[in-house]
PDB file of N, CA, C and O in Angstrom:
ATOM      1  N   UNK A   1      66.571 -52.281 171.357  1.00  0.00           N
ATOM      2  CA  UNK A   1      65.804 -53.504 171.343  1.00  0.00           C
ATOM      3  C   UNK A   1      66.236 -54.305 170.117  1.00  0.00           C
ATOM      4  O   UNK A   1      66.420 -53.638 169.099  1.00  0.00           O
ATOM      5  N   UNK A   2      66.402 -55.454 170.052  1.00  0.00           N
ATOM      6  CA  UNK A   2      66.400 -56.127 169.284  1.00  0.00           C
ATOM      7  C   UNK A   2      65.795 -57.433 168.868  1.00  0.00           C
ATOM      8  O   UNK A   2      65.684 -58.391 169.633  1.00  0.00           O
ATOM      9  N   UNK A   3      65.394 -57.422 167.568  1.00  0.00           N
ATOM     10  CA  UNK A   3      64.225 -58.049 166.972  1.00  0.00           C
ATOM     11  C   UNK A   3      64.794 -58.850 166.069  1.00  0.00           C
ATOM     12  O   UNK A   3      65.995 -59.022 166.276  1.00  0.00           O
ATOM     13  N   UNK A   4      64.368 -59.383 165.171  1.00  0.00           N
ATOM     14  CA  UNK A   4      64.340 -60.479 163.902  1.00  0.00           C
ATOM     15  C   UNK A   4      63.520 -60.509 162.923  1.00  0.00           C
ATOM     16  O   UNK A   4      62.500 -61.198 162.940  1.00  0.00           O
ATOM     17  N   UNK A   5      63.848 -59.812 162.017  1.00  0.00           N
ATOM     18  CA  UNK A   5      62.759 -59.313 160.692  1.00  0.00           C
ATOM     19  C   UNK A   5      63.489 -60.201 159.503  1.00  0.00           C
ATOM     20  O   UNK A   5      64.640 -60.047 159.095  1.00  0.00           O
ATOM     21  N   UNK A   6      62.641 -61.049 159.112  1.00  0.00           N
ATOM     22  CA  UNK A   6      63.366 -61.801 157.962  1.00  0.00           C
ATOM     23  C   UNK A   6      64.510 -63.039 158.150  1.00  0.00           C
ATOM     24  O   UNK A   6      65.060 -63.781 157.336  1.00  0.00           O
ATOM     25  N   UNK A   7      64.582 -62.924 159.354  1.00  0.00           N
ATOM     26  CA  UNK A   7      65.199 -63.810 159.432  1.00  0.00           C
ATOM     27  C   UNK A   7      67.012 -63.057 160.166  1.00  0.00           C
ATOM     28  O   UNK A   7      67.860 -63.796 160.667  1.00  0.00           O
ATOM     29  N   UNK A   8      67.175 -61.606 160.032  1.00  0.00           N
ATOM     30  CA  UNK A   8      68.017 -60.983 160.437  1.00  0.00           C
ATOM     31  C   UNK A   8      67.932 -60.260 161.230  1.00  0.00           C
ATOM     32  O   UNK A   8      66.831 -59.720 161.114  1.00  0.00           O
ATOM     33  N   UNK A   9      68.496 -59.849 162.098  1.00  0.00           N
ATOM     34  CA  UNK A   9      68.948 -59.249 163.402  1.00  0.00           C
ATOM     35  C   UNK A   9      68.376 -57.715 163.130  1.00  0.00           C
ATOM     36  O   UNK A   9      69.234 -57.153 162.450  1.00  0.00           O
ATOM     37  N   UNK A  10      67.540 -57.035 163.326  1.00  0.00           N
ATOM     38  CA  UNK A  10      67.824 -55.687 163.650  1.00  0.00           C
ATOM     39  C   UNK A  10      67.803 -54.438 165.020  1.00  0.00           C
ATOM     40  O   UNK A  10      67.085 -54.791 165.955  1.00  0.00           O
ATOM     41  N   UNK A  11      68.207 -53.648 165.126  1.00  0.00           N
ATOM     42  CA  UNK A  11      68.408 -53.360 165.972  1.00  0.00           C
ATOM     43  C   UNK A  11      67.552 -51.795 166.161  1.00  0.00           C
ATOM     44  O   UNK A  11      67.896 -50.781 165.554  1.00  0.00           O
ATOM     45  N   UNK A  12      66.595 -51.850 166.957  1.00  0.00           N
ATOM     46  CA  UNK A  12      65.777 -50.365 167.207  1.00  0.00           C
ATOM     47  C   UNK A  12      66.181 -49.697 168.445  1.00  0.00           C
ATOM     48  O   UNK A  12      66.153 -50.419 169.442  1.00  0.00           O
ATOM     49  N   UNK A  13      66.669 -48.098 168.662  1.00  0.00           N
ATOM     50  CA  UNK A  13      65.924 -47.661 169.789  1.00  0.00           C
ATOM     51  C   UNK A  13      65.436 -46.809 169.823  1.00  0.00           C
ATOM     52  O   UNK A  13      65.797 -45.821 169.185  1.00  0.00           O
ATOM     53  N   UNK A  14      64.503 -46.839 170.515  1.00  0.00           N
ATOM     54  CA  UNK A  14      62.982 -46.671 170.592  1.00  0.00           C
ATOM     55  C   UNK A  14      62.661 -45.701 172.072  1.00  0.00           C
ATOM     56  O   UNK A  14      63.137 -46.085 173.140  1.00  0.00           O
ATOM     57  N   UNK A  15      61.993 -44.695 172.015  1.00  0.00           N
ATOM     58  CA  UNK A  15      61.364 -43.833 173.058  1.00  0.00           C
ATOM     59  C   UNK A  15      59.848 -43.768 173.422  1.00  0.00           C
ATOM     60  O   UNK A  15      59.154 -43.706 172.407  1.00  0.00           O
ATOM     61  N   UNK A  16      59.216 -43.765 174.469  1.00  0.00           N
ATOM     62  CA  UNK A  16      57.710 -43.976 174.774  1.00  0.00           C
ATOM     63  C   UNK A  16      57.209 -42.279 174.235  1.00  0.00           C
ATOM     64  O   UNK A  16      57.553 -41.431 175.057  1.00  0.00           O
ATOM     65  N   UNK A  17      56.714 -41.904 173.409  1.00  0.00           N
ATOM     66  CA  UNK A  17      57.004 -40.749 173.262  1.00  0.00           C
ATOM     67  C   UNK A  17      55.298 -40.074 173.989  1.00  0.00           C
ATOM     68  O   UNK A  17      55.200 -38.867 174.210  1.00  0.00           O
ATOM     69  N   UNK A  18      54.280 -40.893 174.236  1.00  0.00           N
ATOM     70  CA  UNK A  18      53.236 -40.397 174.865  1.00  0.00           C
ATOM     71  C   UNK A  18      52.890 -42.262 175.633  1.00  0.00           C
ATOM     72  O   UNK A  18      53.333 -43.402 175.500  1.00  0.00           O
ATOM     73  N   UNK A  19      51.809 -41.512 176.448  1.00  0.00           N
ATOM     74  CA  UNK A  19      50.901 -42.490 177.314  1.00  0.00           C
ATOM     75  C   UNK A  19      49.825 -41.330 177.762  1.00  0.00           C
ATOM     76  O   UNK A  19      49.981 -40.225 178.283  1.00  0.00           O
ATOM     77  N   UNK A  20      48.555 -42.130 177.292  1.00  0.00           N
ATOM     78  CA  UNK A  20      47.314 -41.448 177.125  1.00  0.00           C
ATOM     79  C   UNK A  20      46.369 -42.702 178.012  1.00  0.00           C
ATOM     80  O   UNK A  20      45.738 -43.667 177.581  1.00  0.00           O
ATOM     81  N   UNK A  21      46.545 -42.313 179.105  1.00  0.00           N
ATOM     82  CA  UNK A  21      45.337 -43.628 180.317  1.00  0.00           C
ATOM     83  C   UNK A  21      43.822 -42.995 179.492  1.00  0.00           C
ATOM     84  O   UNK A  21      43.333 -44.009 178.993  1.00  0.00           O
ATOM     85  N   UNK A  22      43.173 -42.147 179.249  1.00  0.00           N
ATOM     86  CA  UNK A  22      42.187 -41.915 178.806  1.00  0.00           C
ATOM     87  C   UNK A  22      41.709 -42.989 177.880  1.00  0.00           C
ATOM     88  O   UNK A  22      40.844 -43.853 178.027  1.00  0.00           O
ATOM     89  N   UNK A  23      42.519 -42.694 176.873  1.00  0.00           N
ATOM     90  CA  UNK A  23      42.151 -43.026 175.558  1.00  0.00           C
ATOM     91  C   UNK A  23      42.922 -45.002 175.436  1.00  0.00           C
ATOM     92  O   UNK A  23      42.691 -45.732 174.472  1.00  0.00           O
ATOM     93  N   UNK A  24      43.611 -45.336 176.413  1.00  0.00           N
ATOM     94  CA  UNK A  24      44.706 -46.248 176.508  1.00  0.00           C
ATOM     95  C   UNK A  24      45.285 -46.570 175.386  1.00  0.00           C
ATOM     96  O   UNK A  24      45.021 -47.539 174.675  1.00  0.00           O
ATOM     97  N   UNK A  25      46.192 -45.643 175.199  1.00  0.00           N
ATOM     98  CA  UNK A  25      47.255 -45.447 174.193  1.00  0.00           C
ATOM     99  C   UNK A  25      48.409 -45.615 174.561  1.00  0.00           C
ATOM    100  O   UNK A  25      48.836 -45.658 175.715  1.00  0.00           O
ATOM    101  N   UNK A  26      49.023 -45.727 173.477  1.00  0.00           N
ATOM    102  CA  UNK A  26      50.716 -45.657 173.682  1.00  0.00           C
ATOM    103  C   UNK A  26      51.396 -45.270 172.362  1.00  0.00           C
ATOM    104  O   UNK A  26      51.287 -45.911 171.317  1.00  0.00           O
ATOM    105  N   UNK A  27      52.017 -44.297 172.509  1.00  0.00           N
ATOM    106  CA  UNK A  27      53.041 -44.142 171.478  1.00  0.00           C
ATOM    107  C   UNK A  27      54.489 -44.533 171.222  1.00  0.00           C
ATOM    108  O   UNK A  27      55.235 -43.882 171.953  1.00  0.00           O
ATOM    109  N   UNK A  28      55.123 -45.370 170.435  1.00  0.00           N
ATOM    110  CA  UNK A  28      56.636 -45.442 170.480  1.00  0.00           C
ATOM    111  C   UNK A  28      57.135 -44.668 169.279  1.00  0.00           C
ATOM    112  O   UNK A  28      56.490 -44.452 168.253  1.00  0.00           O
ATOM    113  N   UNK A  29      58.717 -44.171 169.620  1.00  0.00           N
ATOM    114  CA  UNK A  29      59.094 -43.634 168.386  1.00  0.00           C
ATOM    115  C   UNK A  29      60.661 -44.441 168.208  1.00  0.00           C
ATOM    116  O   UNK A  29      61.473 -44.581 169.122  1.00  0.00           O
ATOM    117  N   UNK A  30      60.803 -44.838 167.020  1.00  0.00           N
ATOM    118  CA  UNK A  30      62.664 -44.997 167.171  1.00  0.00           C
ATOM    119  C   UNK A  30      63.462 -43.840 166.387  1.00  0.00           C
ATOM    120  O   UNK A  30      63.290 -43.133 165.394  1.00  0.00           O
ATOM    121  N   UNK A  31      64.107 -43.975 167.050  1.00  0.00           N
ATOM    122  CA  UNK A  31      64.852 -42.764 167.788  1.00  0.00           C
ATOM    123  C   UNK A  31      66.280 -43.054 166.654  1.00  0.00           C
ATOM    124  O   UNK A  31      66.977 -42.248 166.038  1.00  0.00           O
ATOM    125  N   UNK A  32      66.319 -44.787 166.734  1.00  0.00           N
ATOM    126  CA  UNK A  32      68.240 -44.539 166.325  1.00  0.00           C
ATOM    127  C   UNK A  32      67.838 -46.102 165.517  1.00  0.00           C
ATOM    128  O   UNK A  32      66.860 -46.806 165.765  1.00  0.00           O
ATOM    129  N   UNK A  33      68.774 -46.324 164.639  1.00  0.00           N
ATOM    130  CA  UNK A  33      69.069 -47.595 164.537  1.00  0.00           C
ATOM    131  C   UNK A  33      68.852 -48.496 163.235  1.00  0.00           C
ATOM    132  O   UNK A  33      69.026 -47.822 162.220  1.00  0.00           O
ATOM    133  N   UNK A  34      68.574 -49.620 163.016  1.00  0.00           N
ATOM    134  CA  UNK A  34      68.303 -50.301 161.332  1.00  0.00           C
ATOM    135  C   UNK A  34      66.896 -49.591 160.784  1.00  0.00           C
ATOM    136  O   UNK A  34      66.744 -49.240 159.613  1.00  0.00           O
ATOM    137  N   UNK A  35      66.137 -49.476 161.580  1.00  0.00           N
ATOM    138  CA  UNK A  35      64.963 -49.272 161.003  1.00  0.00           C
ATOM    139  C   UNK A  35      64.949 -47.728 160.464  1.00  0.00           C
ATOM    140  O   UNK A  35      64.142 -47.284 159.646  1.00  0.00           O
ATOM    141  N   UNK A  36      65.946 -47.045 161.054  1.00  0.00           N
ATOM    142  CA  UNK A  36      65.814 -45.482 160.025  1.00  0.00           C
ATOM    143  C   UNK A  36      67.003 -45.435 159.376  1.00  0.00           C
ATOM    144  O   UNK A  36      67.535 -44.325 159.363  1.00  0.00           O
ATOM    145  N   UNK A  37      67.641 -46.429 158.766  1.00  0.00           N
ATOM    146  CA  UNK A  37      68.472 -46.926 157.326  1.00  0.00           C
ATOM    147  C   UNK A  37      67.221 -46.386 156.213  1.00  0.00           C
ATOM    148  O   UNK A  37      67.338 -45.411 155.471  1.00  0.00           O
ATOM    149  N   UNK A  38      66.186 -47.156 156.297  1.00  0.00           N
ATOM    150  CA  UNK A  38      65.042 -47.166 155.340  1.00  0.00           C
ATOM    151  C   UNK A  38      63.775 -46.078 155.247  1.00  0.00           C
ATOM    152  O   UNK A  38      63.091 -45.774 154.270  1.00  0.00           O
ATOM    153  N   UNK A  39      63.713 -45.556 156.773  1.00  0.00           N
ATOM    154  CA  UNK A  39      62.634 -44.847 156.811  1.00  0.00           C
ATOM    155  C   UNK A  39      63.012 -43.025 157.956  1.00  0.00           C
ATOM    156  O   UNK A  39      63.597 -42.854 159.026  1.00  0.00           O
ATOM    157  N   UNK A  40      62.447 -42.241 157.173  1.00  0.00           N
ATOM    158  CA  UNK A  40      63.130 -41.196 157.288  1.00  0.00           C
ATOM    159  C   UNK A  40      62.285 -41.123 158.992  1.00  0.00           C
ATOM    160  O   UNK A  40      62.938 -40.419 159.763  1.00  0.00           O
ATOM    161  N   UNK A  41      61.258 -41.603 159.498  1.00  0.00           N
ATOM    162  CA  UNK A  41      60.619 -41.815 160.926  1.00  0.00           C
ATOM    163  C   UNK A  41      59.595 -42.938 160.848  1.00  0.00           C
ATOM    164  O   UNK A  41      59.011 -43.320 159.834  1.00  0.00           O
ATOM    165  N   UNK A  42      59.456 -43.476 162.279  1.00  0.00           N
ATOM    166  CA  UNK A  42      58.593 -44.755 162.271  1.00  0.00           C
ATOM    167  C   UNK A  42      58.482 -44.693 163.951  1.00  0.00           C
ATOM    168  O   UNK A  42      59.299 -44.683 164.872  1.00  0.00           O
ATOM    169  N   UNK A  43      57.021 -44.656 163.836  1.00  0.00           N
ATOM    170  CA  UNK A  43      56.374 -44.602 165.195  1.00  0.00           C
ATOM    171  C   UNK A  43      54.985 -45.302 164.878  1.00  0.00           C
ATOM    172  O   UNK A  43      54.288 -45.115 163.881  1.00  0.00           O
ATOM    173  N   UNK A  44      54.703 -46.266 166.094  1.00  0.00           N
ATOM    174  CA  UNK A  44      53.783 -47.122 166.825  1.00  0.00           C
ATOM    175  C   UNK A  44      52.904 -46.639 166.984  1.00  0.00           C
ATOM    176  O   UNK A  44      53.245 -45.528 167.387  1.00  0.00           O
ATOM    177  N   UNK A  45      51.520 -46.695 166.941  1.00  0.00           N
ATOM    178  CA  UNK A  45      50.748 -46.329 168.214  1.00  0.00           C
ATOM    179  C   UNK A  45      49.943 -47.509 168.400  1.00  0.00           C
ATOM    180  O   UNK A  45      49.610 -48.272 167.494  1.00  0.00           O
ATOM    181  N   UNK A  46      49.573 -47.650 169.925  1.00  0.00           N
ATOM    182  CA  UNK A  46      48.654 -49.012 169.957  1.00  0.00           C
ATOM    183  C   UNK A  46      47.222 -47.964 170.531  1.00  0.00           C
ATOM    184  O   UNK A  46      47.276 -46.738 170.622  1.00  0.00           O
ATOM    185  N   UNK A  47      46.421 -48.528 170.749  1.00  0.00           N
ATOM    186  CA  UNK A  47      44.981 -48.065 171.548  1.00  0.00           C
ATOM    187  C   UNK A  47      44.193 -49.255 171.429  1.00  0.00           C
ATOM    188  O   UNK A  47      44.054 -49.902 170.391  1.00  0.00           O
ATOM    189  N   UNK A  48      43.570 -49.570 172.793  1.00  0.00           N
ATOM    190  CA  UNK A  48      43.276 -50.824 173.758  1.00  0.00           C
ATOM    191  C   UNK A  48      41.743 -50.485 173.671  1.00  0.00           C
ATOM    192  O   UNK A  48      41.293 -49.441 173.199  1.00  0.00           O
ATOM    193  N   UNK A  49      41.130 -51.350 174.108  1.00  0.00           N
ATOM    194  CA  UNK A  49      39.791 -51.695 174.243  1.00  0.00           C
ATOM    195  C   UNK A  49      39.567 -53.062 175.177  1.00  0.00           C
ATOM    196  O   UNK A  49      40.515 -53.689 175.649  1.00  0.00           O
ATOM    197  N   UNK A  50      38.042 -53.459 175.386  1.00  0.00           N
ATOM    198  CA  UNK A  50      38.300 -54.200 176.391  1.00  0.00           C
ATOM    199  C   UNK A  50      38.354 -55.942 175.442  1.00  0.00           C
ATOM    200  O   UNK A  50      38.428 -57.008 176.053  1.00  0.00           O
ATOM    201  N   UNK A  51      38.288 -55.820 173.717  1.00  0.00           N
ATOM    202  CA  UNK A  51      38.343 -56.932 173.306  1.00  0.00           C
ATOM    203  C   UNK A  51      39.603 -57.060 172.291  1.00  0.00           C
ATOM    204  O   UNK A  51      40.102 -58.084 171.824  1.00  0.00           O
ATOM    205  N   UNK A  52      39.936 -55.802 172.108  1.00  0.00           N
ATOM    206  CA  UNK A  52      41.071 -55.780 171.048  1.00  0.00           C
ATOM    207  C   UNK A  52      42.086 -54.930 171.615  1.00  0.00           C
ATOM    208  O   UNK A  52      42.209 -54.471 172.751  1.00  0.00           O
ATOM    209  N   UNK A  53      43.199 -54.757 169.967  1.00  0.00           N
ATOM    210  CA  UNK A  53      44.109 -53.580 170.379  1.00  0.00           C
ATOM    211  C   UNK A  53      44.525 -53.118 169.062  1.00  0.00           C
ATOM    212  O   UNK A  53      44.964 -53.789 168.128  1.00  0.00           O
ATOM    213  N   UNK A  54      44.344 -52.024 169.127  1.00  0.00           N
ATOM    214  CA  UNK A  54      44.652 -51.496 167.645  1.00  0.00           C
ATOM    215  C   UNK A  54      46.205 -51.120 167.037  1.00  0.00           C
ATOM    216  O   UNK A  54      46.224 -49.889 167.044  1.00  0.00           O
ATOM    217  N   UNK A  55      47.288 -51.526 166.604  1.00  0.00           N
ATOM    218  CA  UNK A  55      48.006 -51.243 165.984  1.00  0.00           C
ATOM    219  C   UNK A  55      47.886 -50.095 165.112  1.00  0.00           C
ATOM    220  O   UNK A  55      46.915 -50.101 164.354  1.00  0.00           O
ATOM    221  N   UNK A  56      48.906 -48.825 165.054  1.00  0.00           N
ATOM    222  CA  UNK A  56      48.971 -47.885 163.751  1.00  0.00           C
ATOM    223  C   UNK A  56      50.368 -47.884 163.337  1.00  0.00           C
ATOM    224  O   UNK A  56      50.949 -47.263 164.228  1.00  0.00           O
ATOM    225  N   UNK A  57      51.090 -48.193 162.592  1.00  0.00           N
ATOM    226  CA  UNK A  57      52.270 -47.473 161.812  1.00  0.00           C
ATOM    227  C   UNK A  57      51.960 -46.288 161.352  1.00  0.00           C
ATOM    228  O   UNK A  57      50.929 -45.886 160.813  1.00  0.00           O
ATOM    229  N   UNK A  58      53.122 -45.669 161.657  1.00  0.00           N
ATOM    230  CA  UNK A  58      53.140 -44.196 160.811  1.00  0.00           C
ATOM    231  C   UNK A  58      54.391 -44.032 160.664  1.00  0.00           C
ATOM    232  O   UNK A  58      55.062 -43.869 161.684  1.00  0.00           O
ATOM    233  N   UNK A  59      54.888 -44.032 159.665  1.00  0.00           N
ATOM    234  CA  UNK A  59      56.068 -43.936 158.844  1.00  0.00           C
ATOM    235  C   UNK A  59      56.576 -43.473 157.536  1.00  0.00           C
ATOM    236  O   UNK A  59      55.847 -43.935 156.658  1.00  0.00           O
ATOM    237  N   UNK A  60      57.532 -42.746 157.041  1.00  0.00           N
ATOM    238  CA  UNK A  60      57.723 -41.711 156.336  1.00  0.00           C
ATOM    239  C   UNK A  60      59.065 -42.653 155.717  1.00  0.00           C
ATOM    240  O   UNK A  60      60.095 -42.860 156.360  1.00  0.00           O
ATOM    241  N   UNK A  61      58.782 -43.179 154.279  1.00  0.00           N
ATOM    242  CA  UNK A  61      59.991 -43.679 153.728  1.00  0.00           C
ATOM    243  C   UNK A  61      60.445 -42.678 153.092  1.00  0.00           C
ATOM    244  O   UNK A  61      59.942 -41.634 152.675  1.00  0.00           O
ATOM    245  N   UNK A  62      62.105 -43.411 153.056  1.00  0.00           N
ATOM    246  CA  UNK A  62      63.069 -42.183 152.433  1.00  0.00           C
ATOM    247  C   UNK A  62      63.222 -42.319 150.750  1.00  0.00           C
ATOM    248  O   UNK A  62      64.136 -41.652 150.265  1.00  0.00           O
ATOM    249  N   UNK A  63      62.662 -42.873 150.115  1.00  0.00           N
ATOM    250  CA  UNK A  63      62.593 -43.113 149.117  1.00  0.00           C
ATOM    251  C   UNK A  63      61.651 -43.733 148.450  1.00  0.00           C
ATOM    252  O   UNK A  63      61.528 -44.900 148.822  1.00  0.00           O
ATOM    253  N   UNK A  64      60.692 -43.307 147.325  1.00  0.00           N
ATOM    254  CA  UNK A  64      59.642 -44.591 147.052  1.00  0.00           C
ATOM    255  C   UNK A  64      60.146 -45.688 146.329  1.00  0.00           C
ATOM    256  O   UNK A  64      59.477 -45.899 145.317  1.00  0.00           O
ATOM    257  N   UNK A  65      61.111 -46.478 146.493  1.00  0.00           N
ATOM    258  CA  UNK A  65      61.287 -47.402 146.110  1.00  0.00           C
ATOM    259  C   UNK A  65      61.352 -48.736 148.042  1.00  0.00           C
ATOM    260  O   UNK A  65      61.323 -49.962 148.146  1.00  0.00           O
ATOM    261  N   UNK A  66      61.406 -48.055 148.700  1.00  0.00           N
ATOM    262  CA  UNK A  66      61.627 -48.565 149.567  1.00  0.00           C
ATOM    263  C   UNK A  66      60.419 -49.642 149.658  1.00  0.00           C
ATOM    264  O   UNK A  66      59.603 -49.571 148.739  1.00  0.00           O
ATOM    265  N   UNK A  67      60.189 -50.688 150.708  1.00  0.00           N
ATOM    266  CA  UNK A  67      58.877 -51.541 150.476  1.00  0.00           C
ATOM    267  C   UNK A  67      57.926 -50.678 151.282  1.00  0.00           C
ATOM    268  O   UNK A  67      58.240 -49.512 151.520  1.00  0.00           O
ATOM    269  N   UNK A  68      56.568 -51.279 151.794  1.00  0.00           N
ATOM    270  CA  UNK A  68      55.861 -51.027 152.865  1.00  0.00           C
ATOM    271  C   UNK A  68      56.538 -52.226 154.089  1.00  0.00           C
ATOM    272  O   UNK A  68      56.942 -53.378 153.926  1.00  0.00           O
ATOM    273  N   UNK A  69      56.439 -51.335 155.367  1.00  0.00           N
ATOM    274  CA  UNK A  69      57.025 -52.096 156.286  1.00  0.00           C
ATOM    275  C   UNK A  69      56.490 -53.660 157.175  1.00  0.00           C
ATOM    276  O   UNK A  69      56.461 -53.890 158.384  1.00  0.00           O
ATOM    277  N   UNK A  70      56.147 -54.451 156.108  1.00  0.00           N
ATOM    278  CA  UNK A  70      55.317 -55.656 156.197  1.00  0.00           C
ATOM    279  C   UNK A  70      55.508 -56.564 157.395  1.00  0.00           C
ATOM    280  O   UNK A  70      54.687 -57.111 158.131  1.00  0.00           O
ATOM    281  N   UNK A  71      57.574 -56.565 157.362  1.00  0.00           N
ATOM    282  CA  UNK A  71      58.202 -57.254 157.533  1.00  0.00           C
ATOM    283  C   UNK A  71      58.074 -57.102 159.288  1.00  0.00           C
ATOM    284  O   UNK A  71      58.167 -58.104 159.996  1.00  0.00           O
ATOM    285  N   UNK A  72      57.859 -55.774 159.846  1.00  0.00           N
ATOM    286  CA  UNK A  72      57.683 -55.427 160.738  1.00  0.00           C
ATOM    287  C   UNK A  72      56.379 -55.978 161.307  1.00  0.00           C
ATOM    288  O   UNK A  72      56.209 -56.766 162.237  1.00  0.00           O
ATOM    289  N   UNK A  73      55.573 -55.417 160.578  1.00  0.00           N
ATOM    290  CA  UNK A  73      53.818 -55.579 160.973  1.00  0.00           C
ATOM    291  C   UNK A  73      54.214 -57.532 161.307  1.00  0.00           C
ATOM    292  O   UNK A  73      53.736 -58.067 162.308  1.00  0.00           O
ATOM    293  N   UNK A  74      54.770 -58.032 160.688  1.00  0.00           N
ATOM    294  CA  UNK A  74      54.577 -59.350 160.406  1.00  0.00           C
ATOM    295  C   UNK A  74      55.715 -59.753 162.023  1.00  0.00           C
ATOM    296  O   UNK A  74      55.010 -60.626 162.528  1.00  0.00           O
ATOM    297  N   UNK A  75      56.654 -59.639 162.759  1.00  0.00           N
ATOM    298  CA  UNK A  75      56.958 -59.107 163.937  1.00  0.00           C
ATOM    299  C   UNK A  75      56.233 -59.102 164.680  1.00  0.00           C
ATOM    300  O   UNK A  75      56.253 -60.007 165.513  1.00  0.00           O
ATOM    301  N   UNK A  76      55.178 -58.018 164.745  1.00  0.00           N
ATOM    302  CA  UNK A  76      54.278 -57.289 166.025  1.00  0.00           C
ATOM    303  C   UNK A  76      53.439 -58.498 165.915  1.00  0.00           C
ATOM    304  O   UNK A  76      53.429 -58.955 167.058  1.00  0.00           O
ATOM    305  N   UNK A  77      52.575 -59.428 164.991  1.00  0.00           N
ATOM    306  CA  UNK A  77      51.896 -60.492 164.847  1.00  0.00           C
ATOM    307  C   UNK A  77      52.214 -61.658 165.343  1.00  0.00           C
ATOM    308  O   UNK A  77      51.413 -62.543 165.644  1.00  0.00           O
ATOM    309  N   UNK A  78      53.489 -61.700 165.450  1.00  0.00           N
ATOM    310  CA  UNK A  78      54.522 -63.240 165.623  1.00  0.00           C
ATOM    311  C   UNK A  78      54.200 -62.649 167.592  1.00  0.00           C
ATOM    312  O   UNK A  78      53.720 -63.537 168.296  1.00  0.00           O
ATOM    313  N   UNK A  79      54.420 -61.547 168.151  1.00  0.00           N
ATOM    314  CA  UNK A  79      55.045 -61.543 169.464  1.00  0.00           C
ATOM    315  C   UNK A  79      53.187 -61.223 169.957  1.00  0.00           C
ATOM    316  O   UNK A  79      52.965 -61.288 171.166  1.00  0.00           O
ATOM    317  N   UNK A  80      52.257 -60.977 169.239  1.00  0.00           N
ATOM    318  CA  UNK A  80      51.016 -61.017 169.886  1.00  0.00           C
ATOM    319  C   UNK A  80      50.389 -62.449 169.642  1.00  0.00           C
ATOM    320  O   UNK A  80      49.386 -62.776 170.277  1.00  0.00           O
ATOM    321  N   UNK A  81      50.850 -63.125 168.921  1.00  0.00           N
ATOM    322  CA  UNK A  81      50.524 -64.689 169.013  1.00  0.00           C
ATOM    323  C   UNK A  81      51.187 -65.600 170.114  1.00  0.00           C
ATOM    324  O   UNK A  81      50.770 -66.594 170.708  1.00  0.00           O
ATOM    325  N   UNK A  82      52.684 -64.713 170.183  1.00  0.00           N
ATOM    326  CA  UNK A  82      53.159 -65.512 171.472  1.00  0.00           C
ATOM    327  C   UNK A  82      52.469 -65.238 172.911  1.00  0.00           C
ATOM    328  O   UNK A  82      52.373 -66.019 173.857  1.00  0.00           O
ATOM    329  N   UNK A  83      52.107 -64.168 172.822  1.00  0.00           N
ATOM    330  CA  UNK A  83      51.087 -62.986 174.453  1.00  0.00           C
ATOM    331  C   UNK A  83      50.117 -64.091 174.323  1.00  0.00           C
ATOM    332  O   UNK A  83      50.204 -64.886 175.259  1.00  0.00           O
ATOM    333  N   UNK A  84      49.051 -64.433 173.278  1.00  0.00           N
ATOM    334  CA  UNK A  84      47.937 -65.060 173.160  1.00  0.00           C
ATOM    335  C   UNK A  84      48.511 -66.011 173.649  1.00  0.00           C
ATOM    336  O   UNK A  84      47.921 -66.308 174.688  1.00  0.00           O
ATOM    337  N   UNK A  85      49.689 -66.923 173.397  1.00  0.00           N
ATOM    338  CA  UNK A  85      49.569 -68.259 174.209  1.00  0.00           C
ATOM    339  C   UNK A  85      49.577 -68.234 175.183  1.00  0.00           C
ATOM    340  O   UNK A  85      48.735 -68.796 175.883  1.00  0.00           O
ATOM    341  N   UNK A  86      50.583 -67.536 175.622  1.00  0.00           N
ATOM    342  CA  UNK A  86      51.055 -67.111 177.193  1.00  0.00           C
ATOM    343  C   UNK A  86      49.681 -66.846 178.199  1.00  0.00           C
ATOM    344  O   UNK A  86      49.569 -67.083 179.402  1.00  0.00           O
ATOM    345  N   UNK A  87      49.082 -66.496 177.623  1.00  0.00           N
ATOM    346  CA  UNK A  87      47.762 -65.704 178.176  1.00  0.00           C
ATOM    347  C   UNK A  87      46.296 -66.599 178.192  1.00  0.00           C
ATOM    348  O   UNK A  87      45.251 -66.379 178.804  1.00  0.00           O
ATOM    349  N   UNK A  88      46.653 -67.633 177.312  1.00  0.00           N
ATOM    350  CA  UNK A  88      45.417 -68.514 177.488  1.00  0.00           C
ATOM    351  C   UNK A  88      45.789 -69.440 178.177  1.00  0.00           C
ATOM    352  O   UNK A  88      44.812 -69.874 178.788  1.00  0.00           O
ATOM    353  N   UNK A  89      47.056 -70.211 178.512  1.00  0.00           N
ATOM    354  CA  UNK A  89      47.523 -71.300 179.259  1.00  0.00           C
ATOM    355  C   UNK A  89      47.239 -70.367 180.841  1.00  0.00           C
ATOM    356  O   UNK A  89      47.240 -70.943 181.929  1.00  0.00           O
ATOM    357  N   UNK A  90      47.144 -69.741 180.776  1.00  0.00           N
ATOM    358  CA  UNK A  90      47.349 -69.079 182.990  1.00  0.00           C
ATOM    359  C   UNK A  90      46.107 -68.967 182.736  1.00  0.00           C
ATOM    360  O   UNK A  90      45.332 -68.574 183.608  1.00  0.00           O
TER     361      UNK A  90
END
């Protein structure tokens, strides 16, 4: 998959690593790519409700100098503002 963090190209791939209909979850994990340059693992989880949706990072940097992954969170915000438009115009 590829995204745009900062203004640059990066490149994730990424595995569904659970789906929980109970709880309506989802887990992603990436698997390969820019984002584990920086972080030794980085996995998603969302869980739904009938007014929200909860975002979790869980991620393991390889160094503490590395940042917190803002740049990302700030991503997942940009493409749920685009859903919100999409979703109030229909």
């Amino acid at each position: 998959m590829l995204i745009i963090i900062a203004g640059q190209k990066k490149f994730i791939k990424q595995v569904i690593e659970a789906i929980d209909p109970y709880k309506k979850s989802i887990c992603w994990k990436a698997i390969e790519r820019d984002v584990l340059e920086m972080y030794s693992s980085f996995t998603i989880i969302t869980s739904h409700e009938p007014q929200w949706t909860i975002w979790t990072f869980d991620y393991e940097k390889k160094t503490e100098d590395i940042p917190e992954p803002l740049s990302y969170l700030g991503h997942v915000v940009d493409v749920i503002k685009d859903m919100e438009g999409h979703l109030l115009k229909n």
